[in-house]
N, C-alpha and C positions, 0 to 999 in steps of 0.2 A: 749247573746243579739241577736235578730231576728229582722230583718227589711222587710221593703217592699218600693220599688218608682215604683209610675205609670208615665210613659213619658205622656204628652199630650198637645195640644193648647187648651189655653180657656183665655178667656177674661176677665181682673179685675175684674169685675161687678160680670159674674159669679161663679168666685169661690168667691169672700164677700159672695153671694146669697147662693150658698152652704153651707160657714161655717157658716151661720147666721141658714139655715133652721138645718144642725146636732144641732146647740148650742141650739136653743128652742126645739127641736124634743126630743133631750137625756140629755136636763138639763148641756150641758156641758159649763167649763168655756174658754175662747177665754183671747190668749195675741196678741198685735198686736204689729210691731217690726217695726222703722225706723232707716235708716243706715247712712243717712244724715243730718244734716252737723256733725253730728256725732252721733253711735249709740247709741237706747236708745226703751227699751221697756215699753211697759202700757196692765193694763189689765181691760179692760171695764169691768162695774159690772155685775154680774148674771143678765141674759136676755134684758141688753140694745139693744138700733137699733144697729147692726157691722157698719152700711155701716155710719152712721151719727159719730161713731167714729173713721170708718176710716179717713172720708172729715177730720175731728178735726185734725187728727196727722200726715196728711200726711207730708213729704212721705210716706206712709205706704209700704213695702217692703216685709214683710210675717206674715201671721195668723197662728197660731198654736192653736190647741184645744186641750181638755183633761176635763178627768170627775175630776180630783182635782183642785184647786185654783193653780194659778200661783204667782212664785216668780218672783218678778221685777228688782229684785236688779239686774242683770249680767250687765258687761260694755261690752260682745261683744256674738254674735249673739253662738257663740259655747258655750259658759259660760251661754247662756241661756237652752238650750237645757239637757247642763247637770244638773243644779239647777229643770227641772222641764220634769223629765222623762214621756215614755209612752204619747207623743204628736203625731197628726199628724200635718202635717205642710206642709200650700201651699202658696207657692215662689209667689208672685202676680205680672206679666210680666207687665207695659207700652206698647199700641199700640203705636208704636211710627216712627217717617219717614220713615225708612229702614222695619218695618215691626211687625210682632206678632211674637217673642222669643218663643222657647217651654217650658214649666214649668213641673214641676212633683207635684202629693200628695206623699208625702213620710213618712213615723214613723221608729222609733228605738225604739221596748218595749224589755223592761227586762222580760216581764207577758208574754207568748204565747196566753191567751187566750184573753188579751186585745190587743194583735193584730188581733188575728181570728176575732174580736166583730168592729176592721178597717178596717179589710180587708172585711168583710160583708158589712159594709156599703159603702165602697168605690163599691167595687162592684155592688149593688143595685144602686149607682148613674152610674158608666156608661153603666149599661144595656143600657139606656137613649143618649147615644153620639154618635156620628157618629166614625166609626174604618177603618182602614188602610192608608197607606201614603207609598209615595215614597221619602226618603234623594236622592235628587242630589247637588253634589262636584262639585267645580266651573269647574273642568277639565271635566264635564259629567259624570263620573261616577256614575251609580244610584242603591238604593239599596230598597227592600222592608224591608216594617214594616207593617206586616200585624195586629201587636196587640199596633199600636199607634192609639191613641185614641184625637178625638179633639169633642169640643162643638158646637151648634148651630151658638154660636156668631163667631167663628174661620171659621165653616164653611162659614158663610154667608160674612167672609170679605174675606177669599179666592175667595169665586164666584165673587166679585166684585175687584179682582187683587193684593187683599192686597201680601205682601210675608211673610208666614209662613217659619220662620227662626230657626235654632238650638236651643240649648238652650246659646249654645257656638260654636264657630267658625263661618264659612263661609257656610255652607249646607245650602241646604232651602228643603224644602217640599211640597210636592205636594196630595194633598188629592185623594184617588181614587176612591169616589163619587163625586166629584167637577170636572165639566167638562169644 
């Protein structure tokens, strides 16, 4: 099994916007996965709007795509994962009072070439994103990330004080084109 996670900030909107343009672009199929009030996935039909059935289902919590149809049945977000191999999957963060969480794209294929064929596209999308950041620890301690990667939307709410936070713990991040 061969995997890949990209770190990055980016904003609901635009990773829907993302998984909406792969899914019409390369035909693929999309499941969308809420964790609350208890979990439960759905899988919009071949080439519906994403973002009209995200609003439907929210919470929505993570999109996963893939060129097969998706099995719905799992009762919990690992049991999905393994019923329907070879996805990629992006974790959809809330802006929320304390700030933008960092999320990843991340896949686990059994195929190496259908991750080469994720990792290309992944790649052709952050050509396109603003890259590097600084973690600082609430003690000060700071550390480079010169290959985290954030979007437009992340960018432009750092410029205006949002805080770019971990994906877990206490760190926040500091963009180092954001001044």
């Amino acid at each position: 099994m061969t995997h890949f996670t990209l770190p990055l900030h980016a904003t609901r909107e635009e990773l829907i916007a993302l998984a909406a343009g792969w899914a019409a672009e390369h035909a693929l199929h999309v499941a969308i996965e809420r964790y609350h009030p208890r979990y439960s996935p759905a899988a919009p039909p071949l080439g519906a709007d994403l973002d009209t059935a995200v609003r439907q289902f929210e919470p929505v919590r993570r999109i996963c795509l893939r060129r097969g149809e998706f099995d719905v049945g799992a009762t919990n977000d690992i049991e999905h994962l393994i019923r329907n191999p070879d996805c990629l999957v992006m974790v959809l963060e809330p802006l929320a009072e304390d700030g933008l969480r960092a999320t990843a794209l991340t896949g686990r294929m059994g195929d190496e070439d259908v991750l080469r064929w994720w990792v290309a596209l992944v790649r052709e999308a952050v050509a396109g994103m603003h890259r590097g950041a600084w973690a600082t620890a609430p003690g000060g301690a700071r550390m480079p990330l010169a290959d985290h990667f954030h979007t437009a939307g992340a960018h432009e709410l750092a410029a205006r004080g949002v805080p770019m936070l971990a994906a877990t713990g206490p760190a926040v991040f500091e963009f180092d084109d954001v001044g």
